[in-house]
C-alpha positions, 0 to 999 in steps of 0.5 A: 370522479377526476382529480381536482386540477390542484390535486393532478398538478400536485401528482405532476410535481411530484413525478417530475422531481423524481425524475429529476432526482432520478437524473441527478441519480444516473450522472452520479453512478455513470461518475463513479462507473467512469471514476472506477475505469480511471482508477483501473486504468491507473492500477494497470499502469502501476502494478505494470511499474511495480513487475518491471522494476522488480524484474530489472537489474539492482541498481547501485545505492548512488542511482537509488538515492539520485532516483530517490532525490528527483521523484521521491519513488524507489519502490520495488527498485532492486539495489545492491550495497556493501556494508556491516550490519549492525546487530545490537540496533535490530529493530523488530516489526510485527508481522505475518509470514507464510501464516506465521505471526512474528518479525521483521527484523530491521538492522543498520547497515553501517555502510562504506562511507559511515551512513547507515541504511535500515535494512529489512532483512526478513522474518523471524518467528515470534519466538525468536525475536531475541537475536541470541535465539538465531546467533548463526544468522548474526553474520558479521564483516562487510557483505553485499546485500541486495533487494528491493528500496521501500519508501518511508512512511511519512505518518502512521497509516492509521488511526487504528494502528497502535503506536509503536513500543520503542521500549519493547522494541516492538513496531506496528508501522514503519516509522523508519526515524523512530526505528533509526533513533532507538538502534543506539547509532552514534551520535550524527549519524546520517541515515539514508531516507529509505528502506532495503528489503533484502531478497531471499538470499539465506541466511546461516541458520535459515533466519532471517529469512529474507525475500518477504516483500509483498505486492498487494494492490487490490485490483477490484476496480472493474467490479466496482465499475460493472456495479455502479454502470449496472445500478445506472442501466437499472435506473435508466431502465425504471426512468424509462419504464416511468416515462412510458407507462405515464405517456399511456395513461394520459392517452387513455 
């Protein structure tokens, strides 16, 4: 026995919307595959930056604030700058290195003309954060310090991320203000608007041990596209299927 026509123009709806979703369904994976090959194009092009700055000759601290002032980027740019570490306003970051848990050690950088700029100077074991620990490497008098510029953070990056710890002297994310106005710098100070990683020249003593800057910039933006124009073929594959299969049933 047939189906009545409302029962048979009720299947017609109901195959028709699916299709229609499935439709809806297919432009939104071939967004997101096309998205995804936007985003890989984009990551190509940055980490291209990041390995060219990184491979270039430091530029003075004058060029990386005038570069710092017109784009708001110094990232991975190399500079070179003279001044006298202050080492009573260490600051101290928790972080891993090489597998070992511990610190970086920030410290002002009272620079020629009175500013000061934070500097990164590398890794301390989580022992040795106390700098009466590694005294050799507390070297004094005016030295050329060179490494990669590092932007600010206008914002803890997280929600998760815990908040920093000024009275341990304890950082969880670079709140480069915070860090400056718990280093016990006189009063007025001007601060240069930027981070210095310094490279891997040793230290007495072996720490800090400097040249800690990590590139990591997950690249998986291929994958996800070959996932998501996958998803969409697969589709196509069950629309068409569909199609076809109720093309012969309604010959037969």
């Amino acid at each position: 026995m047939s189906d009545s026509p409302a029962t048979e123009l009720k299947g017609r709806g109901r195959f028709w919307l699916a299709v229609l979703l499935s439709l809806i369904g297919l432009a939104v994976l071939l967004s997101l595959g096309t998205w995804q090959m936007q985003r890989l194009k984009w990551k190509e092009g940055l980490l291209a930056t990041i390995d060219q700055r990184m491979h270039s000759q430091p530029i003075s601290l004058q060029q990386a604030e005038r570069l710092f002032e017109e784009s708001g980027d110094v990232d991975y740019v190399p500079v070179s700058v003279n001044g006298v570490f202050v080492h009573e306003g260490e600051r101290h970051f928790l972080a891993t290195w090489k597998g070992q848990s511990g610190f970086y050690v920030y410290t002002p950088l009272k620079l020629e003309d009175g500013r000061f700029l934070l500097v990164n100077r590398g890794f301390v074991p989580y022992g040795m954060k106390e700098a009466s620990s590694r005294a050799e490497g507390q070297v004094q008098g005016t030295l050329a310090v060179t490494g990669l510029g590092r932007n600010p953070l206008a914002e803890k990056p997280s929600s998760i991320v815990p908040d920093n710890d000024l009275a341990k002297n304890v950082f969880y994310w670079k709140d480069r203000d915070a860090m400056a106005a718990s280093a016990g710098l006189p009063a007025g100070y001007t601060l240069i608007p930027f981070f210095l990683d310094a490279d891997a020249t040793p230290n007495p003593g072996g720490w800090p041990a400097g040249g800690v800057t990590i590139v990591d910039l997950p690249n998986n933006h291929l994958e996800y596209a070959v996932t998501w124009y996958g998803l969409a073929v697969a589709l196509a594959g069950v629309l068409l299927f569909s199609l076809v299969g109720r093309r012969k049933r309604r010959r037969s």
